[in-house]
N, C-alpha and C positions, 0 to 999 in steps of 0.2 A: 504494500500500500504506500503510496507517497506522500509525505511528509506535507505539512501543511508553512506556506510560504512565511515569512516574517508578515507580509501587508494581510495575509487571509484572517491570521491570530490576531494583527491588532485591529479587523472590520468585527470579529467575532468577541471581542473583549467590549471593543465600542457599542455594539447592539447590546450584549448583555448587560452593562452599564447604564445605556440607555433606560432600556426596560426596568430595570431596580428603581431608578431613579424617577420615572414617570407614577412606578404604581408606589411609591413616597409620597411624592406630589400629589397622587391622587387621594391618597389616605392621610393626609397632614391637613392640620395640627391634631387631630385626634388619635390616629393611629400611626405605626411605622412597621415593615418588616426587615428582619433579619436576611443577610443574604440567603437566598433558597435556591438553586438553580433548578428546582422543580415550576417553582411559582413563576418563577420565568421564563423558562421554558414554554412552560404553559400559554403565556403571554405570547410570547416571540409567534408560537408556531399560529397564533391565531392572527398577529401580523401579518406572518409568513402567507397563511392564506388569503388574506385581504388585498394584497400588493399581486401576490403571484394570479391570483384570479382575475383581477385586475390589468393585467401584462403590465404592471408598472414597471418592474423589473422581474427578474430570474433569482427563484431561490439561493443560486447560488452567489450573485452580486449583493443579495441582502446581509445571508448570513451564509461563506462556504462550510462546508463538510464533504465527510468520504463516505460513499455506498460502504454498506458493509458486506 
């Protein structure tokens, strides 16, 4: 499997960062969460569908990954 580039890890650190930070925002001042990468994930992939159904862009310009 091939390695993942320097620019791919830091689009996939930035989306994930993003994400944290939106669903804070969304829950502030009353609530906050701990990093999860569940709760995020969750998030992302329902981005993921919103954009990619959309032809905004290609899942993999959003956030890359490898087939497993």
């Amino acid at each position: 499997m091939r390695e993942f580039t320097k620019k791919e890890i830091l689009r996939q650190d930035f989306v994930d960062n993003e994400v944290f930070d939106l669903i804070n925002r969304l829950l502030s001042p009353t609530a906050s969460i701990d990093w999860d990468i569940e709760i995020i994930g969750n998030v992302r992939d329902a981005i993921r569908r919103e954009v990619t159904d959309r032809q905004i862009m290609s899942e993999q310009e959003l956030y890359p990954y490898r087939a497993i």
